[in-house]
C-alpha positions in Angstrom: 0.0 0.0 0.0 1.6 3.5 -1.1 0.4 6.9 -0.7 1.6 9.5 -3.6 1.5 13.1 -3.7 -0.2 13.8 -7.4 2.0 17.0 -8.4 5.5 15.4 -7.3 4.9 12.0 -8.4 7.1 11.1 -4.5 5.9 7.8 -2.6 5.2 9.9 0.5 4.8 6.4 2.3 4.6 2.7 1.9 3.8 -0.2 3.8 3.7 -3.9 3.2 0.8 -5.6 5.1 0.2 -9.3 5.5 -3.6 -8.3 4.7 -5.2 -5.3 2.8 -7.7 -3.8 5.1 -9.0 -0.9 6.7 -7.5 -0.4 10.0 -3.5 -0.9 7.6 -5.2 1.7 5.5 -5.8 4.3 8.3 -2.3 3.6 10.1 -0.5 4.4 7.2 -2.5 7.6 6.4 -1.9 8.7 9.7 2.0 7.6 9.3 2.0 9.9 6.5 0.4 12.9 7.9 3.1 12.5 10.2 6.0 12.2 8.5 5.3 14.7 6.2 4.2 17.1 8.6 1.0 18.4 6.4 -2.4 16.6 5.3 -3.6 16.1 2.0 -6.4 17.7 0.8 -7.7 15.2 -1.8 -7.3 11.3 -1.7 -7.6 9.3 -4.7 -8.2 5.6 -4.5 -9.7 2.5 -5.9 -12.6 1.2 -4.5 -10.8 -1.7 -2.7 -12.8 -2.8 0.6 -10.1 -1.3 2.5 -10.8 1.8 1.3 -14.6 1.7 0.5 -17.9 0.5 1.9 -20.2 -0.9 -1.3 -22.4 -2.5 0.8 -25.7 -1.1 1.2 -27.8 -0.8 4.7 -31.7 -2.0 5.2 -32.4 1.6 3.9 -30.9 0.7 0.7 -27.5 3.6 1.4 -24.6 3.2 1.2 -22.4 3.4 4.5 -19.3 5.0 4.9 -15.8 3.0 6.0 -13.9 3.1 8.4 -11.1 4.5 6.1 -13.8 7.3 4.7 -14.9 8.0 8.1 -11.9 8.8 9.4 -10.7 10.7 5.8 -14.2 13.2 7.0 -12.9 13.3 10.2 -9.6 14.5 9.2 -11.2 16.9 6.6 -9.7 15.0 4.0 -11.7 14.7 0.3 -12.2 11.3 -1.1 -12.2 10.3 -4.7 -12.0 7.3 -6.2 -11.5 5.8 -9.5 -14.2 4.8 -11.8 -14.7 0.5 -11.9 -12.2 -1.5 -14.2 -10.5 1.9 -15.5 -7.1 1.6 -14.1 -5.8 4.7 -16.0 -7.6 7.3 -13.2 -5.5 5.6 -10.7 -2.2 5.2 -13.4 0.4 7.2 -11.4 -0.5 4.8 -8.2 -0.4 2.0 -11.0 2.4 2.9 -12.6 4.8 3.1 -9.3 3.5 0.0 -7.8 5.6 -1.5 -11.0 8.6 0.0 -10.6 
């Protein structure tokens, strides 16, 4: 799991997990806040379970994560990619094969 600023193209943080989920996720934001000493303002991401909640409630909504609840918590926007279109997540791609 990386983190990437957009503009720079830097790996602002990485971490390798046994397991992908959410509670890695929000340890290794927080590890990047951090380190870096400043918060993102957008986050773009997949739409991996670690990341987002597809399930719906007996209401027929869609719930928030763990991951996105804490992302509104620390004021942070969430975007993610659109489904089987890994060019809007490229630069994330693209580094994970390097």
């Amino acid at each position: 799991m990386t983190f990437i600023d957009d503009r720079s193209r830097r790996i602002i943080i990485a971490g390798e997990f046994s397991n992908a989920n959410e509670e890695n996720a929000i340890f290794l934001l927080h590890q990047a806040i951090l380190t870096n000493e400043v918060s993102p303002y957008i986050l773009l991401s997949d739409k991996g379970t670690q990341f987002y909640n597809s399930k719906k409630n007996k209401k027929g909504e869609r719930t928030l994560s763990l991951f996105e609840q804490e992302l509104e918590e620390l004021g942070i926007e969430f975007w993610t990619s659109r489904r089987n279109h890994p060019q809007t997540n490229g630069k994330q791609e693209r580094c994970l094969e390097a």
